[in-house]
PDB file of N, CA, C and O in Angstrom:
ATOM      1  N   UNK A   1     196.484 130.652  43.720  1.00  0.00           N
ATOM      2  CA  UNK A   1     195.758 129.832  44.659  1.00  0.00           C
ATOM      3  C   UNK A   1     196.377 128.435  44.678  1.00  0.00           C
ATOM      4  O   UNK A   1     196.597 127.869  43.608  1.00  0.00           O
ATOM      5  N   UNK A   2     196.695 127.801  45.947  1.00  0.00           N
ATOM      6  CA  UNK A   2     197.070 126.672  46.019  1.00  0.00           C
ATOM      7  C   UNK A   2     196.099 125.429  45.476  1.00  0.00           C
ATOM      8  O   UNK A   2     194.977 125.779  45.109  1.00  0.00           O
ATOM      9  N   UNK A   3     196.454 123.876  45.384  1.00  0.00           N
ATOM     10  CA  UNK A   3     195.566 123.450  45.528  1.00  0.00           C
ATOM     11  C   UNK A   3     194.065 122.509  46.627  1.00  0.00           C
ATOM     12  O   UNK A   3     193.008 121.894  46.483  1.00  0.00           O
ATOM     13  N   UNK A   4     195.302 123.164  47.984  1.00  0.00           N
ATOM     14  CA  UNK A   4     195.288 122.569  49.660  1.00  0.00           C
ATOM     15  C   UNK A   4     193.970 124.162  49.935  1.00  0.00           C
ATOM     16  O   UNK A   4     193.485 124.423  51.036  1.00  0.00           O
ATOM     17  N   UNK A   5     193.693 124.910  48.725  1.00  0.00           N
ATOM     18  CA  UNK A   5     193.381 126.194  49.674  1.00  0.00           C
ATOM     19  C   UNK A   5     192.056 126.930  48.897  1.00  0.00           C
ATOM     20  O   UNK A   5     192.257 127.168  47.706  1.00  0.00           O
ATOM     21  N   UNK A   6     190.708 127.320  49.442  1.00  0.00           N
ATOM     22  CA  UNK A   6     189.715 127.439  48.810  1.00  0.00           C
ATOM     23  C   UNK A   6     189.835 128.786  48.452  1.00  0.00           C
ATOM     24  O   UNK A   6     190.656 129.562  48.941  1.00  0.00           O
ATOM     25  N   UNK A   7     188.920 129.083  47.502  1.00  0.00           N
ATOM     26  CA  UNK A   7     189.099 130.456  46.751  1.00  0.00           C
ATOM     27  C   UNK A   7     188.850 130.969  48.092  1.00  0.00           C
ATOM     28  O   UNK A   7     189.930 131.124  48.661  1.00  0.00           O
ATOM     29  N   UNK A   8     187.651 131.362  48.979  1.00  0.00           N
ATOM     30  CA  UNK A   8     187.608 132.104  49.899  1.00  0.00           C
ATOM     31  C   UNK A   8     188.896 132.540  50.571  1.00  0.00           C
ATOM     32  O   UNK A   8     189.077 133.743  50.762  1.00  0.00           O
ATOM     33  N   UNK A   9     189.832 131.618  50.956  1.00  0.00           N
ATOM     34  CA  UNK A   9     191.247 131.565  51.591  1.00  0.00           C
ATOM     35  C   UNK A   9     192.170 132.668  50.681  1.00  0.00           C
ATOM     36  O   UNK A   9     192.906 133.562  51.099  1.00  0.00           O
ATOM     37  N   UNK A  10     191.899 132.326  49.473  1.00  0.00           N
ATOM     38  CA  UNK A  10     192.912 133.048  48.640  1.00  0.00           C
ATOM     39  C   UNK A  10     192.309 134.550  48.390  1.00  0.00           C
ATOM     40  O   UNK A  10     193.136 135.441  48.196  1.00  0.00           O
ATOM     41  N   UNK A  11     190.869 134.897  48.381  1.00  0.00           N
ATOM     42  CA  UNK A  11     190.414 136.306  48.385  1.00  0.00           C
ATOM     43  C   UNK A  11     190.334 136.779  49.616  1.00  0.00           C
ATOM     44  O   UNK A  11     190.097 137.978  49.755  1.00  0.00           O
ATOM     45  N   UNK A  12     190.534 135.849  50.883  1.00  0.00           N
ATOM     46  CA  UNK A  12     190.969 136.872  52.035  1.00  0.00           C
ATOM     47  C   UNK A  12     192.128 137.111  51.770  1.00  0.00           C
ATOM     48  O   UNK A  12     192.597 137.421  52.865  1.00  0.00           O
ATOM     49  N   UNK A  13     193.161 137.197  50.816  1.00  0.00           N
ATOM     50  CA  UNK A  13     194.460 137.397  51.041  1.00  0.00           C
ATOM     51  C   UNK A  13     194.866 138.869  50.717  1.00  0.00           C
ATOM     52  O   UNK A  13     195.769 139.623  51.079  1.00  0.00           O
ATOM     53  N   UNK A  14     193.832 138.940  49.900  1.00  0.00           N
ATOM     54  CA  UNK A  14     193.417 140.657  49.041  1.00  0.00           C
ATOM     55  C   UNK A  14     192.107 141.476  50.115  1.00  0.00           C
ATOM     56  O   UNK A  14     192.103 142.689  50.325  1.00  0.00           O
ATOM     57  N   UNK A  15     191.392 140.802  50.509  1.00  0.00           N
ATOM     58  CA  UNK A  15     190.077 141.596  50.951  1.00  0.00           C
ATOM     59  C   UNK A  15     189.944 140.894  52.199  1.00  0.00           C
ATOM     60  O   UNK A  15     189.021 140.083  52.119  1.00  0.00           O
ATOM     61  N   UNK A  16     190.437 140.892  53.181  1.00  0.00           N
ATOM     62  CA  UNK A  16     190.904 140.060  54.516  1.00  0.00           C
ATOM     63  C   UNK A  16     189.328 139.838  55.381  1.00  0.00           C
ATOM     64  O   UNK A  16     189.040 138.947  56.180  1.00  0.00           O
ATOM     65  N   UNK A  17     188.550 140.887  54.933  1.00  0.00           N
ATOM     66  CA  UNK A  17     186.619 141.188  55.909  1.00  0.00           C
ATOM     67  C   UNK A  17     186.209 140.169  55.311  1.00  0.00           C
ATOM     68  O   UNK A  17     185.659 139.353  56.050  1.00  0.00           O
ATOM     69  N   UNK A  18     186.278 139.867  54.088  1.00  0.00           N
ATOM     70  CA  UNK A  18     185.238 138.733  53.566  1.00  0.00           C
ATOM     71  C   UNK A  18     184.631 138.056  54.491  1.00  0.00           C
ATOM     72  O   UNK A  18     185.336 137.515  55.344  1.00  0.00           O
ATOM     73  N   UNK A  19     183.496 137.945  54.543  1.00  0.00           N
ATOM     74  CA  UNK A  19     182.702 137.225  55.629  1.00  0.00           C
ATOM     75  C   UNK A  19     182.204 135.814  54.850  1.00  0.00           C
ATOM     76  O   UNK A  19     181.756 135.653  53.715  1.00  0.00           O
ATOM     77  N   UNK A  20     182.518 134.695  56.133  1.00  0.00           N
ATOM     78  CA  UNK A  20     181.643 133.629  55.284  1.00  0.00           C
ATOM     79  C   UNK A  20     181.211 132.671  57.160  1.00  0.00           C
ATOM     80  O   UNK A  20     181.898 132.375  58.138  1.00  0.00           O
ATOM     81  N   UNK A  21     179.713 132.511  56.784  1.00  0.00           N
ATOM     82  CA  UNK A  21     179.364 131.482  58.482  1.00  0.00           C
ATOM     83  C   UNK A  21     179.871 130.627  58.555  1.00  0.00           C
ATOM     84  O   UNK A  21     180.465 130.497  59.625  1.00  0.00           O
ATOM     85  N   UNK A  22     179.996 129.617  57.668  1.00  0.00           N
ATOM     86  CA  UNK A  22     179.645 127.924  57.807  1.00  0.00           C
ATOM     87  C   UNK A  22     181.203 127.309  57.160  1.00  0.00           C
ATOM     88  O   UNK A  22     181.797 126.371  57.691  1.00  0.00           O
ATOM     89  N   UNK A  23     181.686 128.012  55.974  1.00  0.00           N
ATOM     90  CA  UNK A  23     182.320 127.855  55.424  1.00  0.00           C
ATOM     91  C   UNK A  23     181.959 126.411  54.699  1.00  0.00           C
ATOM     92  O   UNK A  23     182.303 126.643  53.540  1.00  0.00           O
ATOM     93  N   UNK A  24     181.506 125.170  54.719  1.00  0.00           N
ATOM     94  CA  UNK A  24     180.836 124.250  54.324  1.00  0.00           C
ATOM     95  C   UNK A  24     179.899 124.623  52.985  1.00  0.00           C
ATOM     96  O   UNK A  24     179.258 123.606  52.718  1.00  0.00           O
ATOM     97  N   UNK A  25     179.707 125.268  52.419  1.00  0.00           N
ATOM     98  CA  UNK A  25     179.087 125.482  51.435  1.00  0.00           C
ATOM     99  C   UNK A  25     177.624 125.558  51.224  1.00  0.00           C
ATOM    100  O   UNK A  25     176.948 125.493  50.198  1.00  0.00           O
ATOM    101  N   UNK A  26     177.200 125.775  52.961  1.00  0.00           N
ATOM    102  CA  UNK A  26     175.596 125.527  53.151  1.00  0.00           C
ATOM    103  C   UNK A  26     174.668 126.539  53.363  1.00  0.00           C
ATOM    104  O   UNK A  26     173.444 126.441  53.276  1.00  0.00           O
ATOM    105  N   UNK A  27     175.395 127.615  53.673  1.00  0.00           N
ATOM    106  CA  UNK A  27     174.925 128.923  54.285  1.00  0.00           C
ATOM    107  C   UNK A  27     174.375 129.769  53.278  1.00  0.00           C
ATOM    108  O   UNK A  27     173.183 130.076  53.300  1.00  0.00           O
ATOM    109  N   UNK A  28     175.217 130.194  52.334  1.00  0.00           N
ATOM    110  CA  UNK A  28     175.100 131.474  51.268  1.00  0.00           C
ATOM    111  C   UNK A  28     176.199 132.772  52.005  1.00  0.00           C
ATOM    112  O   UNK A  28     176.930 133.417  51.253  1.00  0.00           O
ATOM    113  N   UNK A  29     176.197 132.917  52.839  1.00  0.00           N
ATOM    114  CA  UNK A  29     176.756 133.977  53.560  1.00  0.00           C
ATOM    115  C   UNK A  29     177.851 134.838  52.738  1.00  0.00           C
ATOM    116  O   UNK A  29     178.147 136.029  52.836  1.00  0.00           O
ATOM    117  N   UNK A  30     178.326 133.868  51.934  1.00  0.00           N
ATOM    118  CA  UNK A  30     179.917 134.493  51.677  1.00  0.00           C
ATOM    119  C   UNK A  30     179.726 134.399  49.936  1.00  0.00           C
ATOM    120  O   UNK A  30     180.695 134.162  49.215  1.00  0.00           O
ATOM    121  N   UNK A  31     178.462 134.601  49.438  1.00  0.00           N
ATOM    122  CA  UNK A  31     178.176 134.764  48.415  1.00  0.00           C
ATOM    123  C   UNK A  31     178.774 135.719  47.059  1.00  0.00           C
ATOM    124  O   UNK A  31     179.054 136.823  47.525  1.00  0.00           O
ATOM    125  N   UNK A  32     178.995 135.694  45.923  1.00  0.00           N
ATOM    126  CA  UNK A  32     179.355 136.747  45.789  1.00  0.00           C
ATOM    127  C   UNK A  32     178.948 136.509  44.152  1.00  0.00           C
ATOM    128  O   UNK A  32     178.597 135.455  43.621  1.00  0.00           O
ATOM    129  N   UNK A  33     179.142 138.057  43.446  1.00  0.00           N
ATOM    130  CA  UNK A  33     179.133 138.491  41.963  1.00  0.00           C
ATOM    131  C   UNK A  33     180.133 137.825  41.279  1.00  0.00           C
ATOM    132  O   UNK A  33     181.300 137.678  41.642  1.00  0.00           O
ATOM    133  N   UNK A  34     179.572 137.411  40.211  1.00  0.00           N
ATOM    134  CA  UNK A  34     180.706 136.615  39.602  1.00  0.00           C
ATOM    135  C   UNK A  34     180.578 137.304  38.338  1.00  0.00           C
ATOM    136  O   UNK A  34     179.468 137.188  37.820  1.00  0.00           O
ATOM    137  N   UNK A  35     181.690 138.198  37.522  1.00  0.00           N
ATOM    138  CA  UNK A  35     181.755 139.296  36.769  1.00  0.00           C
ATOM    139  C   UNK A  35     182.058 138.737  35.485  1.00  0.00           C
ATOM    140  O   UNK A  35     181.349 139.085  34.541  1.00  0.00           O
ATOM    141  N   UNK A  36     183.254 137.705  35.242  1.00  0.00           N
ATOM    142  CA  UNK A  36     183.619 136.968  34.594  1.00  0.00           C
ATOM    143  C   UNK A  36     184.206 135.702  34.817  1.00  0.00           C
ATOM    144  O   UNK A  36     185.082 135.494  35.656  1.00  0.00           O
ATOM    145  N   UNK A  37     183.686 134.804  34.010  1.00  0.00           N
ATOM    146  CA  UNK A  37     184.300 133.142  34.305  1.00  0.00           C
ATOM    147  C   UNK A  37     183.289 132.502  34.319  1.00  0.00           C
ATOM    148  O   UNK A  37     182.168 132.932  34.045  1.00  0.00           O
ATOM    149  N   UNK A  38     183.669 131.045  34.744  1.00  0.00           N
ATOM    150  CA  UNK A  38     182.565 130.095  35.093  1.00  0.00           C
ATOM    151  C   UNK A  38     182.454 129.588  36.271  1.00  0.00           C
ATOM    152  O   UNK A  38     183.439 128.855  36.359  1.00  0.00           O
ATOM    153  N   UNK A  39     181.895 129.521  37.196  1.00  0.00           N
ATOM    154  CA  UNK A  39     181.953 129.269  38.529  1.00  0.00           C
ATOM    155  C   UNK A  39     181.412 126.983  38.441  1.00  0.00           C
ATOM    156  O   UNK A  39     180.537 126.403  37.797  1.00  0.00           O
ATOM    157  N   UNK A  40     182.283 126.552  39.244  1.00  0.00           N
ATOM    158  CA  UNK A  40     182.055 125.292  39.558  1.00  0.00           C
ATOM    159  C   UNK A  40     181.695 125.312  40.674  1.00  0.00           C
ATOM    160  O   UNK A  40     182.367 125.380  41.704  1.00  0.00           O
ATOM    161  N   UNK A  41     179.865 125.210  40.432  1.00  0.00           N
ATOM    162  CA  UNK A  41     179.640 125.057  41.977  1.00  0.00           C
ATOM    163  C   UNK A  41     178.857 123.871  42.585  1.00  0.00           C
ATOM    164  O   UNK A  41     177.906 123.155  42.270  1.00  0.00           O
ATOM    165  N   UNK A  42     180.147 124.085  44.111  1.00  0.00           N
ATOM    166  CA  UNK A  42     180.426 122.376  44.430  1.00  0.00           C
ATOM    167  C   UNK A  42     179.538 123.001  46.061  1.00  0.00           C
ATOM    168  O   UNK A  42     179.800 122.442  47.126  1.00  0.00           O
ATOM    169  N   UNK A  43     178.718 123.954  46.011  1.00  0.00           N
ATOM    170  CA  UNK A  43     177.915 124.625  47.188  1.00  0.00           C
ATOM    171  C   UNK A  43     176.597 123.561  47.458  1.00  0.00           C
ATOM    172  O   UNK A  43     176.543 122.470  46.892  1.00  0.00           O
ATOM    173  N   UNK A  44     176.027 123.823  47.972  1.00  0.00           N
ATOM    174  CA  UNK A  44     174.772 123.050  48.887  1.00  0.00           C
ATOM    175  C   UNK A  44     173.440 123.985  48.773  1.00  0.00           C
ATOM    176  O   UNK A  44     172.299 123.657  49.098  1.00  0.00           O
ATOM    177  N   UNK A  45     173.931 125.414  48.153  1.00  0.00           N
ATOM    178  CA  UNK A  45     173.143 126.614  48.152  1.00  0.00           C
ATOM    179  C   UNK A  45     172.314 126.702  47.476  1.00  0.00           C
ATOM    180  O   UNK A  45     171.224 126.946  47.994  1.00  0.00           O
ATOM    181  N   UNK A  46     172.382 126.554  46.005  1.00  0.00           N
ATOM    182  CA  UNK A  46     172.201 126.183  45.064  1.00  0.00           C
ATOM    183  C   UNK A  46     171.427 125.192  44.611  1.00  0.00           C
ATOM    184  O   UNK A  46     172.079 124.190  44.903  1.00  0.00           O
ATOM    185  N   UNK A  47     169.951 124.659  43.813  1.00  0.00           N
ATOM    186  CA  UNK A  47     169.468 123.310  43.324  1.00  0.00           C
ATOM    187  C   UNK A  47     170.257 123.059  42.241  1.00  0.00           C
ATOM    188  O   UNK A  47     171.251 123.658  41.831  1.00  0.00           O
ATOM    189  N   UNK A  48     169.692 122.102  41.832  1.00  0.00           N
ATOM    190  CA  UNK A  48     170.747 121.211  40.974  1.00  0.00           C
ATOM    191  C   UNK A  48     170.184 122.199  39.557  1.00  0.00           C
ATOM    192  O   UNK A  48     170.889 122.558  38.614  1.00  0.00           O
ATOM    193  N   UNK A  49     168.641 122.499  39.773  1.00  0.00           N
ATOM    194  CA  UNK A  49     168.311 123.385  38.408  1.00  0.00           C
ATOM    195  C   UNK A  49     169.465 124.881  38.231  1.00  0.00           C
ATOM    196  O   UNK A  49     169.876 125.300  37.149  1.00  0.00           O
ATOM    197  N   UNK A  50     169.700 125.294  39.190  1.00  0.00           N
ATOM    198  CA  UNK A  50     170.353 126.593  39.127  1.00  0.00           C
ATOM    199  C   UNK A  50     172.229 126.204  39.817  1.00  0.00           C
ATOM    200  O   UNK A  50     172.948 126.766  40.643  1.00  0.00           O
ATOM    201  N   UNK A  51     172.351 125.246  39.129  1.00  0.00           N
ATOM    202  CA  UNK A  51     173.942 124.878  39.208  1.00  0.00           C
ATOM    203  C   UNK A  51     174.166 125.712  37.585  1.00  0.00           C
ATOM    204  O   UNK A  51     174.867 126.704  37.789  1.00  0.00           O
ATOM    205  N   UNK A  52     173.939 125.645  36.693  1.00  0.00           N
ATOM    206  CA  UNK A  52     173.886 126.790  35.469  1.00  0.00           C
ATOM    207  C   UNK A  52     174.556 127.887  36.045  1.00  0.00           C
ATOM    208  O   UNK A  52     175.779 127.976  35.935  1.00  0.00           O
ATOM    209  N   UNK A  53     173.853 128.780  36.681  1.00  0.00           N
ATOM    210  CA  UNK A  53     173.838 129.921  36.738  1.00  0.00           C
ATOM    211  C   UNK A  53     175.532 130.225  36.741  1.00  0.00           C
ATOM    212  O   UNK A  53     176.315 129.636  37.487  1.00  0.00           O
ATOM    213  N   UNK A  54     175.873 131.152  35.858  1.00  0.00           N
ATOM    214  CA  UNK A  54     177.174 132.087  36.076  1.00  0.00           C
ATOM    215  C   UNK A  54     177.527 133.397  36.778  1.00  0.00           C
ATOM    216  O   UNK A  54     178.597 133.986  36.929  1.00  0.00           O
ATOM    217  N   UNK A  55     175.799 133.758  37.303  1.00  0.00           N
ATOM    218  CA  UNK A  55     176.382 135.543  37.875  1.00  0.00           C
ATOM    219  C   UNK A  55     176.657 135.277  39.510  1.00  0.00           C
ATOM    220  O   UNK A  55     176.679 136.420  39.966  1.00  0.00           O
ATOM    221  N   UNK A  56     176.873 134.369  40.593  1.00  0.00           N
ATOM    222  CA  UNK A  56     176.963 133.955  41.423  1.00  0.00           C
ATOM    223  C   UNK A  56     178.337 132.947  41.394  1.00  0.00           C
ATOM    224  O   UNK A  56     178.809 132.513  40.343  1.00  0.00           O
ATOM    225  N   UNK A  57     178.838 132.683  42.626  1.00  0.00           N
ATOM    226  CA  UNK A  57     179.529 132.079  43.623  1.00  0.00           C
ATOM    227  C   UNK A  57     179.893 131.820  44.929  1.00  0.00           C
ATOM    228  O   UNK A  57     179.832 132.826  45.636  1.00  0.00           O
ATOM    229  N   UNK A  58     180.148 131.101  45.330  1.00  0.00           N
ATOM    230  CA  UNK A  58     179.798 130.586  47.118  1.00  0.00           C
ATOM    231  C   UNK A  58     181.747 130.154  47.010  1.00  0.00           C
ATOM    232  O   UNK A  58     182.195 129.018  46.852  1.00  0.00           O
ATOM    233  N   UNK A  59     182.528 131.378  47.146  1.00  0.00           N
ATOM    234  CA  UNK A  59     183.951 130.655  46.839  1.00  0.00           C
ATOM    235  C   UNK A  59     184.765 129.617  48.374  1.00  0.00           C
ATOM    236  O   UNK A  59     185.920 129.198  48.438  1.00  0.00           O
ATOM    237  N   UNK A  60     183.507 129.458  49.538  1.00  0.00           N
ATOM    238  CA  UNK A  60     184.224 128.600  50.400  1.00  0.00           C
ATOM    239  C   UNK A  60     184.690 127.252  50.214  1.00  0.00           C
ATOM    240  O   UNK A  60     185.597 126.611  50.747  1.00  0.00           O
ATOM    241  N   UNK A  61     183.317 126.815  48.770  1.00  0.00           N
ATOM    242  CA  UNK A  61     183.926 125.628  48.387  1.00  0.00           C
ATOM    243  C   UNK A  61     184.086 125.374  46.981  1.00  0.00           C
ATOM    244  O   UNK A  61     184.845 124.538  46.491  1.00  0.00           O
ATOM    245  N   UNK A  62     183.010 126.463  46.126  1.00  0.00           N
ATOM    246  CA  UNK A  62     183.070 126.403  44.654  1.00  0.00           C
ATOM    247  C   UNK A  62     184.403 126.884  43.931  1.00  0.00           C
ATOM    248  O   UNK A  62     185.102 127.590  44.658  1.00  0.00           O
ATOM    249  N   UNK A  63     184.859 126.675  42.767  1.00  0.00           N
ATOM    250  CA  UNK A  63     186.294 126.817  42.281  1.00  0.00           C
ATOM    251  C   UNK A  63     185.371 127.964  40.634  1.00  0.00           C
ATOM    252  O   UNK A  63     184.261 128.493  40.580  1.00  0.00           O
ATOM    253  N   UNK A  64     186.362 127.912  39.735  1.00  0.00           N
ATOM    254  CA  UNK A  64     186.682 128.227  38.730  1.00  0.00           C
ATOM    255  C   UNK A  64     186.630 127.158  38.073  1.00  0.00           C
ATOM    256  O   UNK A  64     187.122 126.129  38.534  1.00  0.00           O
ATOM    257  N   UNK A  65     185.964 127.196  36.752  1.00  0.00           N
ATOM    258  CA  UNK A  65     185.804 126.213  35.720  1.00  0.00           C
ATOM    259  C   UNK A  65     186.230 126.596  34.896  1.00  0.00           C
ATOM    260  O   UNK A  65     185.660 127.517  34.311  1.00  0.00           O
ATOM    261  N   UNK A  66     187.493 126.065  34.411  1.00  0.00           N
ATOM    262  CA  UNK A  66     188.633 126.625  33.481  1.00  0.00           C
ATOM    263  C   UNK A  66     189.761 127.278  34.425  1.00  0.00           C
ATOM    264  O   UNK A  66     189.927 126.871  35.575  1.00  0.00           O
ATOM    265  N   UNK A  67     190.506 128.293  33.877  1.00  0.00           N
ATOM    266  CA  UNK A  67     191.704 128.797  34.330  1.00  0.00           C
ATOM    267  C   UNK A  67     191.176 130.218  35.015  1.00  0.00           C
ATOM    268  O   UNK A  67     191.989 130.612  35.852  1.00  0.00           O
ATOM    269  N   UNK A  68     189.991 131.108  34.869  1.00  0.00           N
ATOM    270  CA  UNK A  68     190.291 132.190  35.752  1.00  0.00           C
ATOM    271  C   UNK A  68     188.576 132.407  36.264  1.00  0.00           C
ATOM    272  O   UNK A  68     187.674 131.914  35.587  1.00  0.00           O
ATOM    273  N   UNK A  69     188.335 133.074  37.330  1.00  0.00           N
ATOM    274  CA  UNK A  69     187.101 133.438  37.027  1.00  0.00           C
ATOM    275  C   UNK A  69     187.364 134.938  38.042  1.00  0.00           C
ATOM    276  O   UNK A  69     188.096 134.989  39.031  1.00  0.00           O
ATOM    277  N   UNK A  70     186.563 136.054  37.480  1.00  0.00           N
ATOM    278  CA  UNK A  70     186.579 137.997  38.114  1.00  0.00           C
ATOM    279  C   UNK A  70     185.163 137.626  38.955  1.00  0.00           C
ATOM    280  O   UNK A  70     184.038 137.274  38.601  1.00  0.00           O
ATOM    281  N   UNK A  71     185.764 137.871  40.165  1.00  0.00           N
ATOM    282  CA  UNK A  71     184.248 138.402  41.159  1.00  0.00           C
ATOM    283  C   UNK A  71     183.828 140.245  41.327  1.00  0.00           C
ATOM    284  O   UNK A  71     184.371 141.266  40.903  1.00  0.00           O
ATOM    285  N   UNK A  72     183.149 140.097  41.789  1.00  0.00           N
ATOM    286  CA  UNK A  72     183.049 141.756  42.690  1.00  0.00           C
ATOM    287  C   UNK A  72     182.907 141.674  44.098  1.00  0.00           C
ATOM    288  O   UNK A  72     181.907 141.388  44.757  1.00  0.00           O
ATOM    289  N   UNK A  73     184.357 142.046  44.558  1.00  0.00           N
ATOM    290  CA  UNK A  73     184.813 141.943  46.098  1.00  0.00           C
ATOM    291  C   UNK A  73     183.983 143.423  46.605  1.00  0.00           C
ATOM    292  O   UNK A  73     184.041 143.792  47.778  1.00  0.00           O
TER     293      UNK A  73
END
C-alpha cells in the first residue's frame, strides 16, 4: 500500500466489488471484519467509546496500527 492511497484503494486491487458510499469515513458501508491486527480508526462511524474496538474497520479512511492488519474480504 502506498502512502498517497487508502486501504480501501489497495483491497480493491485484490477484491475489485468492494463497495464503499461516501468514502469519507461517515457512512459504515464499506465496513469490514477485522481478523487480525489493530485497526486505527480515523472513521466518523464509530464513538470515541468504541474507537477500542479491534473486530471492525471502515478501511476508506482507517489504516493499520503497526505493520499489518487480516480482514475478511
Amino acid at each position: 500500500m502506498r502512502a498517497d492511497q487508502s486501504a480501501l484503494d489497495a483491497l480493491r486491487q485484490e477484491a475489485p466489488a468492494l463497495t464503499a458510499s461516501c468514502e469519507d469515513g461517515l457512512c459504515g458501508s464499506c465496513e469490514l471484519r477485522v481478523l487480525r491486527g489493530t485497526p486505527d480508526h480515523r472513521d466518523h462511524v464509530l464513538s470515541p467509546a468504541e474507537r477500542g474496538r479491534t473486530d471492525v474497520m471502515y478501511p476508506c479512511v482507517s489504516r493499520a496500527r503497526g505493520g499489518r492488519i487480516v480482514v475478511d474480504l
